[in-house]
C-alpha positions as CSV (number, residue, x, y, z in Angstrom):
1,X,-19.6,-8.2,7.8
2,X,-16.6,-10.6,7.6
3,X,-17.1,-11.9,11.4
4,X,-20.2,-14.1,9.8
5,X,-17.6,-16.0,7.1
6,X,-15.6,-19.0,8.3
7,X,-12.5,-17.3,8.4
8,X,-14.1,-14.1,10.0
9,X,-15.1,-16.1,12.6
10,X,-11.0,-18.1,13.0
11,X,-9.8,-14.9,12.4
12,X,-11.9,-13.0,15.3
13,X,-11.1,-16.1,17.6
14,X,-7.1,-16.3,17.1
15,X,-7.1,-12.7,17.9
16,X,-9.1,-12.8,20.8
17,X,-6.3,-15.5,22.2
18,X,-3.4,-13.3,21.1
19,X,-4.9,-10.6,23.1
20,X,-5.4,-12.6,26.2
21,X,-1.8,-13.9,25.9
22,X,0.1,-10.7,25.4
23,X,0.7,-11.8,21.9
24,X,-1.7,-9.7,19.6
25,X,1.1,-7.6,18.0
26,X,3.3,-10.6,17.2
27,X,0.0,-12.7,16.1
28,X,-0.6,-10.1,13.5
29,X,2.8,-9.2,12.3
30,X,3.1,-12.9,11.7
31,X,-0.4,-13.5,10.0
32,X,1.0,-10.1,7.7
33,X,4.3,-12.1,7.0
34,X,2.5,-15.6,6.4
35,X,0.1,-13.1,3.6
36,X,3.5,-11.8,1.9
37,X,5.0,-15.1,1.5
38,X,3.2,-18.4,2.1
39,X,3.3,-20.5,-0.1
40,X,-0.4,-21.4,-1.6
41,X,0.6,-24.5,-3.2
42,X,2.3,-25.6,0.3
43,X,-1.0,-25.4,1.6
44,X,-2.8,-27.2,-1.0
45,X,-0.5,-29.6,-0.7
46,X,-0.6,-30.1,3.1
47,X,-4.5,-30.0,2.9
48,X,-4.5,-33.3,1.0
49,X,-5.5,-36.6,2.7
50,X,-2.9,-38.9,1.1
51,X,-0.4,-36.7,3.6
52,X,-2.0,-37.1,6.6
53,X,-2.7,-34.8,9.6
54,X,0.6,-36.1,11.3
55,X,2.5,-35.1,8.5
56,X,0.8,-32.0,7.8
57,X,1.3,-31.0,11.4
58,X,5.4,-31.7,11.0
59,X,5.9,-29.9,8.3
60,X,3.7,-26.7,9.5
61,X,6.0,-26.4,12.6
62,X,9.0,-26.7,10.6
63,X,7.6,-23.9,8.2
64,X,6.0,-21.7,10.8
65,X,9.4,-22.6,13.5
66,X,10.0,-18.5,13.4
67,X,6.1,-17.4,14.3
68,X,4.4,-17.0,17.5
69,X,3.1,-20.2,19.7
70,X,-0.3,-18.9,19.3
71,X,0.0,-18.8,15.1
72,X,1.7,-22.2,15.4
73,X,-1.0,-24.0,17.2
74,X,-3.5,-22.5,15.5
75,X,-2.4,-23.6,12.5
76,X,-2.3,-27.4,14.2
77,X,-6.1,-26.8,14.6
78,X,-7.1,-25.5,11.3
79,X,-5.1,-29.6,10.1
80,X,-7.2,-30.8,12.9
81,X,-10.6,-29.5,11.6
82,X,-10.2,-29.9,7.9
83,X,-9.7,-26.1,7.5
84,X,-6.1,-25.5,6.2
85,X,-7.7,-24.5,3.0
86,X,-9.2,-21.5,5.1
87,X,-5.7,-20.4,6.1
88,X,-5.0,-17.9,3.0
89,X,-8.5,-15.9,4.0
90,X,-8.0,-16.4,8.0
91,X,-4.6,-14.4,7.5
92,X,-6.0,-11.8,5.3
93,X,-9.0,-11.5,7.8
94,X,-6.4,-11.0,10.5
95,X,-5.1,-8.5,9.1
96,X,-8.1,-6.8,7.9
97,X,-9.4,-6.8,11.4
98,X,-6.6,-5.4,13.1
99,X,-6.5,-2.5,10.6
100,X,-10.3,-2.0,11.7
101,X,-9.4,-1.8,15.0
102,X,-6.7,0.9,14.3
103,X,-8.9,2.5,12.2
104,X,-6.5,2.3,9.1
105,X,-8.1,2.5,6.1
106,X,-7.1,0.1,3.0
107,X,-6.4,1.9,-0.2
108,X,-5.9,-0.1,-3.0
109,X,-4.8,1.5,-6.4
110,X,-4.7,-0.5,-9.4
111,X,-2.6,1.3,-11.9
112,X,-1.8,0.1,-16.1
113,X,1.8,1.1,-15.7
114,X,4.6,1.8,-12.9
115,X,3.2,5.1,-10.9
116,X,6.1,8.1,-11.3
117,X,7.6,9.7,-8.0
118,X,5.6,12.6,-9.1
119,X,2.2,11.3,-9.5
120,X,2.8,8.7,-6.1
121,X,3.8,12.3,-4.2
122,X,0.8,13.8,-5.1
123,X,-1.3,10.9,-4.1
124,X,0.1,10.4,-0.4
125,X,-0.5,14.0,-0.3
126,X,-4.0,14.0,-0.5
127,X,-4.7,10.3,1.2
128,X,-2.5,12.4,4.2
129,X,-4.7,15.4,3.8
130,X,-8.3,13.0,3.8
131,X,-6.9,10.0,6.2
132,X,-3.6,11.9,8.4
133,X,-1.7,8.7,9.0
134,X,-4.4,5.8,9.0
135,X,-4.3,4.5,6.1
136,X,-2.1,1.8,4.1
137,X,-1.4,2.3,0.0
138,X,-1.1,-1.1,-1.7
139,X,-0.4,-0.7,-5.3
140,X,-0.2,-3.0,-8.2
141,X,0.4,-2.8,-12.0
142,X,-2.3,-4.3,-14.1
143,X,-1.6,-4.0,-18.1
144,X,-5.4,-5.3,-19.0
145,X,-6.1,-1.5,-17.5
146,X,-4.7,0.1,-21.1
147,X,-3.7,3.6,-19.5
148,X,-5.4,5.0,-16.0
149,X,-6.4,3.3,-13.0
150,X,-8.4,1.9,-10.3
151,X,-9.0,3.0,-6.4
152,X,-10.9,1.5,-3.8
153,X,-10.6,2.8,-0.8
154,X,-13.8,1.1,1.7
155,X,-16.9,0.9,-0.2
156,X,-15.7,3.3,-2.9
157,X,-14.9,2.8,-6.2
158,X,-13.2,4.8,-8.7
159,X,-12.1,3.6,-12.6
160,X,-10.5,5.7,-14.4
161,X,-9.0,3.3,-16.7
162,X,-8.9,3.1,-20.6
163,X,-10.2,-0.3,-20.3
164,X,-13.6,0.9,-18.6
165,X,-14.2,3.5,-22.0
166,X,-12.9,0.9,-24.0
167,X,-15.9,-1.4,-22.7
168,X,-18.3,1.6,-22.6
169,X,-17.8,2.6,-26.3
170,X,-18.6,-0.9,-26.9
171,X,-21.4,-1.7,-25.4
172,X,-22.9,2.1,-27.1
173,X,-21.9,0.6,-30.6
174,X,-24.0,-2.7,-30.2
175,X,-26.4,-1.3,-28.5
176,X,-27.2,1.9,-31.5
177,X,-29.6,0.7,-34.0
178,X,-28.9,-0.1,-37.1
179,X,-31.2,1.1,-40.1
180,X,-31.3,-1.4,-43.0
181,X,-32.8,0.8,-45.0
182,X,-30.1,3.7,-44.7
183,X,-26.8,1.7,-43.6
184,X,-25.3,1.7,-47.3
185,X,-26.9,5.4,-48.4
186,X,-24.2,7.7,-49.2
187,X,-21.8,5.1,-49.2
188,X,-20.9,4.6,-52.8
């Protein structure tokens, strides 16, 4: 499980403190917001030496001025250990864990053009009819799929995508074997 990994184990620990302050709700809404919109190359940036911790620090409370205490400080820390480059996963931990706890399941659908009103319908449909309300649809267009999709909702895996029969009709070609003997036979 995710509790074992560095940022499962930041993640678990900044939660637990958000709980005993009162602040869980606005701990996670912030890590959520930090996921949308940080900056990666802020962080990269803060994380190297030649800044300094000081520095680092400054420009974290000026960026994070609008989260909770709790968020702030913990961000202090991660300069303070050498573990700003954990950040990105601790917030995506955060919010992994606190769907757990709700019991919200993840959906993810991968799709290889924009999904119509029509087909999106039918799909909240039936993820209402299998999950009622717990569960959170996060969608995203990926043009390497050719036509179809991908789903992964927990463990579970579904491709329905060009690119997967693409690949499978592939590997059966170079895989068939080839008869010296009768590959030009019939052919003139």
């Amino acid at each position: 499980m995710a509790a074992g990994t560095v940022a499962g184990v930041y993640a678990t620990a900044l939660l637990e403190l958000a709980h005993e302050r009162g602040s869980y709700e606005a701990v996670v809404a912030g890590c959520r917001a930090l996921q949308a919109d940080f900056p990666a190359q802020a962080l990269a940036d803060l994380d190297d030496p030649r800044v300094g911790k000081a520095r680092a620090k400054d420009c974290l409370r000026g960026m994070l001025k609008d989260q909770p205490k709790e968020l702030v400080d913990f961000f202090q820390m991660l300069v303070d250990r050498d573990r700003l480059r954990d950040a990105r996963a601790i917030v995506e931990q955060v919010d992994d864990l606190d769907d757990a706890a709700k019991g919200v399941t993840e959906v993810y659908l991968h799709v290889a053009a924009s999904l119509g009103e029509r087909a999106r319908e039918r799909l909240e449909t039936s993820l209402k009819r299998r999950y009622g309300d717990k569960y959170e649809l996060l969608t995203s267009i990926d043009p390497e799929l050719v036509a179809g999709f991908t789903l992964r909702v927990g463990d579970r895996f579904i491709d329905a995508s060009s690119r997967r029969k693409f690949n499978e009709m592939r590997a059966a070609m170079l895989a068939a074997p080839l008869n010296d003997d009768q590959l030009w036979v019939g052919a003139a």
